[in-house]
C-alpha positions as CSV (number, residue, x, y, z in Angstrom):
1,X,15.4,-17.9,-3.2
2,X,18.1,-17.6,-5.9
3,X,20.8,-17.4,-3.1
4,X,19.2,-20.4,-1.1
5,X,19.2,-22.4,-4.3
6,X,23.2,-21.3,-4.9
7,X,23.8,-22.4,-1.6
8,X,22.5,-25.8,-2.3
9,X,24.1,-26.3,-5.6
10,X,27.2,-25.0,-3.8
11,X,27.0,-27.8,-1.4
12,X,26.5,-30.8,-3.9
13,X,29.8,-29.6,-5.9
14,X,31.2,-29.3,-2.4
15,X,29.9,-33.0,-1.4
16,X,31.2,-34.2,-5.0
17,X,34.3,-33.0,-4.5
18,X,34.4,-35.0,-1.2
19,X,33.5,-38.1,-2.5
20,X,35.4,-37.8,-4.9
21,X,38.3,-37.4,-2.8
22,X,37.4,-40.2,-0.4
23,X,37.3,-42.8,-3.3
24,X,41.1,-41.3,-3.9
25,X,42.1,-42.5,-0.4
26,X,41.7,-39.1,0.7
27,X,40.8,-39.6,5.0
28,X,39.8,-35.5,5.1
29,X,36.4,-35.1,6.8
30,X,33.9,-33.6,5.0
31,X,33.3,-29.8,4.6
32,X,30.2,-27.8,6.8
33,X,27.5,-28.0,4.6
34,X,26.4,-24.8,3.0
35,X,23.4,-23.0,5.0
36,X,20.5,-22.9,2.3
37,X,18.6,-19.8,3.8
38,X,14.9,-19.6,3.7
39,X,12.7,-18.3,0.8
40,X,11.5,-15.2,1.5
41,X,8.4,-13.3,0.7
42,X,8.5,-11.5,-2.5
43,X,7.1,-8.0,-2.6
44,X,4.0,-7.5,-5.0
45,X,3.4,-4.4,-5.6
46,X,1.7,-1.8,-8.3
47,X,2.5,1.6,-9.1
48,X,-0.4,3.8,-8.9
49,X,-2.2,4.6,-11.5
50,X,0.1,3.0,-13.5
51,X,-2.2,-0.2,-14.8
52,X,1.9,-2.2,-13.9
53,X,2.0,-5.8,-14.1
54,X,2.3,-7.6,-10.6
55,X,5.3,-8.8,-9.6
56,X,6.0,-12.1,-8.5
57,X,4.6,-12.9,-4.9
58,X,5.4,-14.9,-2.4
59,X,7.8,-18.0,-3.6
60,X,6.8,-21.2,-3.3
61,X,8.0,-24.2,-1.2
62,X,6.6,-26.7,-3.0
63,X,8.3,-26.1,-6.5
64,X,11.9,-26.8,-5.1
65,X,13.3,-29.8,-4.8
66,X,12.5,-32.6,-2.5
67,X,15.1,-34.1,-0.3
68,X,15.6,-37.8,-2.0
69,X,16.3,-35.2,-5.6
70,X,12.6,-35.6,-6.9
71,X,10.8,-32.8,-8.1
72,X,8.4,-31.3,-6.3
73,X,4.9,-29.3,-7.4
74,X,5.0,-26.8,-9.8
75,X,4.0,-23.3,-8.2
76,X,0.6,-22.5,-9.0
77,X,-0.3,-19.2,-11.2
78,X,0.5,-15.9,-9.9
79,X,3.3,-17.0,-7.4
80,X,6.6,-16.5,-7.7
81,X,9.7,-19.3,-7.4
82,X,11.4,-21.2,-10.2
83,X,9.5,-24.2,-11.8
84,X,11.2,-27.3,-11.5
85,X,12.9,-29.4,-14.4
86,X,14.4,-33.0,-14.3
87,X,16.2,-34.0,-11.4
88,X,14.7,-31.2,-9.0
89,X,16.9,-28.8,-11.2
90,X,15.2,-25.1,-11.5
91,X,14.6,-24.2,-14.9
92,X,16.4,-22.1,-16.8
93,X,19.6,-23.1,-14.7
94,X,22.3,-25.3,-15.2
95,X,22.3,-28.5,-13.9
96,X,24.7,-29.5,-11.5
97,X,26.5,-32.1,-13.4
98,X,27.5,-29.1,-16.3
99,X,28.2,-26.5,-15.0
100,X,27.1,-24.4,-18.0
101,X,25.2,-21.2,-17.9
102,X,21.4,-20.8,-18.8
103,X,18.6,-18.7,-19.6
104,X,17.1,-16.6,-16.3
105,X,14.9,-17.9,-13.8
106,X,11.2,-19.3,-15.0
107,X,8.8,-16.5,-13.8
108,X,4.8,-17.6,-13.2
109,X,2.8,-16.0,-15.7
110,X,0.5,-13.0,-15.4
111,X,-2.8,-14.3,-13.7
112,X,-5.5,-14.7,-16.2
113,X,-8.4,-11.7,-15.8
114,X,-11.5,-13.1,-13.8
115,X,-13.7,-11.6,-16.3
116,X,-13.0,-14.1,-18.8
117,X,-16.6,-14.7,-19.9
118,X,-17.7,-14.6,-23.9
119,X,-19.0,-11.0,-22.5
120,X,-22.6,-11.8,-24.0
121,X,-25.6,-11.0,-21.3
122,X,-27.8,-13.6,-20.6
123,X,-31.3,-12.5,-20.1
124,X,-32.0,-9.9,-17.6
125,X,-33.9,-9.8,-14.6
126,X,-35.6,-6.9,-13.2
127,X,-35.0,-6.2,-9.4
128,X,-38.0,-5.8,-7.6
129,X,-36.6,-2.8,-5.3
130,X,-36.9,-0.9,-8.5
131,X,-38.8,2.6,-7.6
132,X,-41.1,4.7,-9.7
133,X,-38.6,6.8,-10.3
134,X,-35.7,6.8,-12.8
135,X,-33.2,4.5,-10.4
136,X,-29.7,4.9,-11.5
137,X,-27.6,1.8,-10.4
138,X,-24.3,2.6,-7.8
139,X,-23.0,-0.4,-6.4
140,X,-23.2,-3.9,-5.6
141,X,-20.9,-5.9,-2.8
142,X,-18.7,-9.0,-4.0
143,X,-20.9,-11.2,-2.7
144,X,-24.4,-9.5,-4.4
145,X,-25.8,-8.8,-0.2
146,X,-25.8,-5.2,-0.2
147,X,-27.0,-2.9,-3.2
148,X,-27.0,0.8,-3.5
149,X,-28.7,3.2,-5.9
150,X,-29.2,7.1,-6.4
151,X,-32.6,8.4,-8.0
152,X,-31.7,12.1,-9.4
153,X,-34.6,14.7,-9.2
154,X,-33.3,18.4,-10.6
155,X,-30.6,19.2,-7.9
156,X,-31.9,16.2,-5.2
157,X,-29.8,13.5,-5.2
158,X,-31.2,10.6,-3.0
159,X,-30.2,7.3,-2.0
160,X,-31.2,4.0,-1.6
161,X,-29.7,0.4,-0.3
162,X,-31.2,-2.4,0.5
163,X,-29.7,-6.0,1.3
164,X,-30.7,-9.7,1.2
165,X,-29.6,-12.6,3.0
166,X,-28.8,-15.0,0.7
167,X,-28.3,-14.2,-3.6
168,X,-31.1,-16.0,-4.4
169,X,-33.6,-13.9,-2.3
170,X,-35.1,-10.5,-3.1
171,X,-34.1,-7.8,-2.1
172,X,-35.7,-5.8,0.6
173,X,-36.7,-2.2,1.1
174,X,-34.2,-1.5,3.4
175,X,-33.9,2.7,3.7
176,X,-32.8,5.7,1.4
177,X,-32.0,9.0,2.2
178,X,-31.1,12.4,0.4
179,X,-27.6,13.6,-0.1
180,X,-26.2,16.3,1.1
181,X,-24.2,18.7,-1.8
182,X,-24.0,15.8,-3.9
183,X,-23.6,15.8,-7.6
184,X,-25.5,14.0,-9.5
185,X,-22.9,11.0,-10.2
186,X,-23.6,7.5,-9.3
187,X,-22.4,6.6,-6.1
188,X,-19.9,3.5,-5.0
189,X,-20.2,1.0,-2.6
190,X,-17.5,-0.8,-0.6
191,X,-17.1,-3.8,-0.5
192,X,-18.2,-4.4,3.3
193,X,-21.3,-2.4,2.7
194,X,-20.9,0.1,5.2
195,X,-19.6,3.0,3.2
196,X,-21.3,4.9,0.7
197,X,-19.2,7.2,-1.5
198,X,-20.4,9.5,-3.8
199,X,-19.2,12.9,-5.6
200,X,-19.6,16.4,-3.8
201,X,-22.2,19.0,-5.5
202,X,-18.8,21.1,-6.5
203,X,-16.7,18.0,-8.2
204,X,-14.4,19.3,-6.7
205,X,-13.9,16.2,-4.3
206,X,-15.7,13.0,-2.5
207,X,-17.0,12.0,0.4
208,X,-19.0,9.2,2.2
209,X,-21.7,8.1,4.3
210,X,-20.1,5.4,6.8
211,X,-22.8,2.7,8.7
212,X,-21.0,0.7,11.4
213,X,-23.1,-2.6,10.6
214,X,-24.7,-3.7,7.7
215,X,-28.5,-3.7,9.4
216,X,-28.1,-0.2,10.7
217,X,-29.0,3.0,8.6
218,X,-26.4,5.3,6.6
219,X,-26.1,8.5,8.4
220,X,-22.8,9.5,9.3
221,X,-21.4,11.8,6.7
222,X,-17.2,11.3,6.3
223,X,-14.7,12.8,4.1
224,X,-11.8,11.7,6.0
225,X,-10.6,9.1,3.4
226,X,-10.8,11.8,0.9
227,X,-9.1,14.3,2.4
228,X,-5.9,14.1,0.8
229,X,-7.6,14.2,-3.0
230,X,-9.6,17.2,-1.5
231,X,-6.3,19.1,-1.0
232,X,-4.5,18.1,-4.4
233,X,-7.9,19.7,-6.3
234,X,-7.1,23.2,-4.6
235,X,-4.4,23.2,-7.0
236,X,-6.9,22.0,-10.2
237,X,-7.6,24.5,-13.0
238,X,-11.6,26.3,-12.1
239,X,-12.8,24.5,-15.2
240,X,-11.5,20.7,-14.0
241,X,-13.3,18.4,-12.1
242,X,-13.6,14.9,-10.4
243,X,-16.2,12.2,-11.2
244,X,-17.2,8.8,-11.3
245,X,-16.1,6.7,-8.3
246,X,-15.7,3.2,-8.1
247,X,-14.0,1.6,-4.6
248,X,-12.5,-1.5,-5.6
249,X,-13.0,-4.8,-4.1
250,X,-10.0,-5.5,-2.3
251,X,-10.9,-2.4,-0.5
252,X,-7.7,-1.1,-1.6
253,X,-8.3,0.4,-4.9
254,X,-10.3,3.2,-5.9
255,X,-10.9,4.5,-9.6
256,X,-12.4,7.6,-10.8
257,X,-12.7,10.4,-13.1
258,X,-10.3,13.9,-13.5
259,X,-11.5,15.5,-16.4
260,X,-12.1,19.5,-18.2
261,X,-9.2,21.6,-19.0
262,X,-8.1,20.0,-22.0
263,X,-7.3,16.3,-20.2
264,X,-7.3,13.3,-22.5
265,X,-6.6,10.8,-20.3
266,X,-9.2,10.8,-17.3
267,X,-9.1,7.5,-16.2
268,X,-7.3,7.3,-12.9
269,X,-6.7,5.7,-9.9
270,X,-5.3,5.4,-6.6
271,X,-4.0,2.6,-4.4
272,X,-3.8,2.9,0.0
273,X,-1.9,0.6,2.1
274,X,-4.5,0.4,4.9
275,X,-8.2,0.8,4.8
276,X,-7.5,3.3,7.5
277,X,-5.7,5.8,5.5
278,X,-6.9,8.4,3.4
279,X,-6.6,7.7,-0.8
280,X,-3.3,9.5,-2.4
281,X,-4.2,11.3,-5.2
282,X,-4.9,9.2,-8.3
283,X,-2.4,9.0,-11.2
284,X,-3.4,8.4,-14.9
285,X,-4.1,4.7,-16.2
286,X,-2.2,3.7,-19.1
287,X,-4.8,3.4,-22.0
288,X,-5.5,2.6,-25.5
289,X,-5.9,5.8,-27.3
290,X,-10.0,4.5,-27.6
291,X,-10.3,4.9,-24.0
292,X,-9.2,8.9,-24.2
293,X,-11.6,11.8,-24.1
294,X,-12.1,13.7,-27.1
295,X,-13.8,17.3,-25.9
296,X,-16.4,16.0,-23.8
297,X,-17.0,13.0,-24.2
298,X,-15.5,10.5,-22.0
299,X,-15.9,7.0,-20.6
300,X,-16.8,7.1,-17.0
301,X,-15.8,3.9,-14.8
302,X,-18.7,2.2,-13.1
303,X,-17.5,-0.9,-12.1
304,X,-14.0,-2.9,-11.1
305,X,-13.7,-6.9,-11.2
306,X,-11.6,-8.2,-7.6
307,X,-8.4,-8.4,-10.1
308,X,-8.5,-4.8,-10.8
309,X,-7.9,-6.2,-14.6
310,X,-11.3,-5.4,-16.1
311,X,-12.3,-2.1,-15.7
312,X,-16.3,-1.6,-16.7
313,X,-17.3,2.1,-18.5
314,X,-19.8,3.4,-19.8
315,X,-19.6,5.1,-23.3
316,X,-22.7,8.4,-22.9
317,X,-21.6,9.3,-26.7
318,X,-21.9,5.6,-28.0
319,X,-24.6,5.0,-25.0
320,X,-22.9,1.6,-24.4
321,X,-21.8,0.1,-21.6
322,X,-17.7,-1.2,-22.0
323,X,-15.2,-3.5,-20.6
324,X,-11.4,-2.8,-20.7
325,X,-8.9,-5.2,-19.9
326,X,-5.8,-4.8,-19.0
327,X,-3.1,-6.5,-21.3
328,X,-0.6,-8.3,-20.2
329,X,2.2,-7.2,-22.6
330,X,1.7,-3.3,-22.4
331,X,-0.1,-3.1,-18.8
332,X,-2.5,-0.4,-20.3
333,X,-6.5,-0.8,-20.3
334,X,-8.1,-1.7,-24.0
335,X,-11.5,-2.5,-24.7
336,X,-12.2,-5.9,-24.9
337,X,-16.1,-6.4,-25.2
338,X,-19.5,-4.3,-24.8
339,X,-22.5,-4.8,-22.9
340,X,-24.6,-2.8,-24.9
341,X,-26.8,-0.4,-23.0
342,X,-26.6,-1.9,-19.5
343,X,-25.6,1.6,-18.5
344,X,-23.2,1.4,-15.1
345,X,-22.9,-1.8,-15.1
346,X,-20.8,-3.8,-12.1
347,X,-19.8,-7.1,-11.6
348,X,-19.8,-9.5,-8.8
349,X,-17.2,-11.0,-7.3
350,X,-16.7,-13.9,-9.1
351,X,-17.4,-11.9,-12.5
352,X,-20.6,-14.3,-13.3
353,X,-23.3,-11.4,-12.9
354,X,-23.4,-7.9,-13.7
355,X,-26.0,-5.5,-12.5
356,X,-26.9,-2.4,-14.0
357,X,-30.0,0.3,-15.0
358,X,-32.0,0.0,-18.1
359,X,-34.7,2.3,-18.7
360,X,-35.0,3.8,-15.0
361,X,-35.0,0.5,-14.2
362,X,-32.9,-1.9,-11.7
363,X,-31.5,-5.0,-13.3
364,X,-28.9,-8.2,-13.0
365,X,-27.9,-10.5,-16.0
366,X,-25.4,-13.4,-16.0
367,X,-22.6,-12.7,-17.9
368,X,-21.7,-15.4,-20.2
């Protein structure tokens, strides 16, 4: 974009320069315009599990100048290109009448987090596929359809989802099945509904139950996608463990736990190019020292926003449920707000409504 907008500023000197010598009595014809070549896409891209700030993203056309020299719309946030000044002039560049040098190209600003809310609950509503049993929450879809839920008996882990056809509706009874060599972590949800993921009885890896439609049962068991994180723990000490995973809702993300031998920092996660290809093995997120384990006790992720900025944990040793956001300035995760004790909490898509357990209990709150 920076060469295209050379180019152009190459041809109005070139075009002056004519005039110019035309009003002189000068009869040369004028020179080939410069070719102003395309914008092209910009790259966006994140290290993993590095928590690094986005880069700019694809430029855009309407914050250039306009043909007749007017200037055209300011890019919107979270897009690259140069904002324009007077005259259709970039800013942060010279004009073309000076000459003189200027500060670098105008770069968008780091998207504001979706979770933006005063992070105060509004009052709860229990979920009427709550069983008798002590229900720990696992995951909720974007677009609140398709729930899932693990009730944890001694060494029987079993599961339950159910879906709905419209968020205002109840949820039905829809099936639940036990787990085979699970541990008892909550499970995670995709964000089509048609994968289940949950830790194995070892923690020494995932896997997943895979559906191929949304109204057929969970039954096919799968650790393809987690095959590659299967073979990096071969290599982990006998007293260090994975835990805690949370598939993110781009379908591109996932987050989870790698904690014992002596780690501090046990947040990690793991980004994949394709929803076809098995997760690389997570790196460490940067964090405020809070957010570190001391001994045992550690924060466990239970939930991502669709900006993979707030990242939701729950606190056993405080037995409160956190949000960490990531800041803009460092790119590492700091807590931001509590939810008291609405243990494993998620959000939605649009970050308006959590849902969590309470009590054994299923439950949803709007989050103010």
């Amino acid at each position: 974009m920076i060469a295209s907008m050379r180019n152009s500023w190459a041809a109005a000197v070139l075009a002056a320069v004519w005039v110019g010598a035309c009003s002189s009595g000068s009869q040369s014809p004028p020179p080939a315009a410069a070719s102003g070549g395309s914008a092209g896409s910009g790259a966006s891209s994140s290290t993993s599990g590095s928590g690094g700030k986005a880069h700019a993203g694809t430029p855009s056309t309407d914050g250039g100048a306009l043909p007749n020299g007017e200037a055209g719309d300011a890019p919107v946030a979270g897009q690259g290109g140069a904002e324009v000044g007077e005259a259709g002039a970039p800013q942060g560049f010279a004009g073309a009448d000076d000459g003189a040098g200027g500060d670098p190209p105008y770069v968008e600003p780091f998207p504001d987090p979706v979770c933006l809310g005063s992070a105060e609950l509004g009052t709860p509503t229990k979920l009427e596929i709550s069983t008798a049993d002590d229900d720990q929450f696992g995951g909720i879809t974007a677009d609140e359809l398709v729930i899932a839920w693990t009730v944890v008996a001694v060494d029987k882990v079993t599961l339950h989802y159910a879906r709905r056809a419209s968020k205002t509706d109840d949820f039905g009874n829809e099936g639940s099945l036990e787990l085979a060599e699970a541990a008892d972590d909550s499970v995670t949800l995709s964000p089509d509904g048609l994968r289940v993921a949950y830790v194995k009885s070892d923690r020494k890896g995932f896997t997943q139950l895979v559906r191929t439609a949304i109204d057929e049962p969970f039954g096919t068991v799968d650790s393809f996608d987690f095959s590659v994180i299967a073979e990096s723990a071969q290599e982990f000490a006998t007293d260090e463990y994975v835990g805690d995973p949370v598939l993110g809702q781009d379908g591109l993300s996932f987050f989870y736990s790698r904690y014992g031998a002596g780690r501090t920092k046990t947040l990690l996660r793991t980004l994949r190019f394709s929803q076809f290809a098995p997760w690389p093995p997570g790196s460490e997120l940067a964090v405020a020292p809070g957010l570190e384990a001391m001994g045992e006790d550690r924060l466990r992720p239970t939930g991502v926003s669709v900006d993979s900025q707030s990242l939701f944990l729950w606190d056993s040793a405080a037995g409160a449920q956190k949000v960490a956001v990531q800041s803009h300035d460092t790119a590492s995760y700091d807590v931001a707000f509590e939810l008291d004790d609405a243990r494993g909490a998620a959000p939605n898509g649009a970050c308006s409504r959590v849902y969590f357990d309470r009590e054994g209990d299923l439950w949803s709150a709007e989050l103010k």
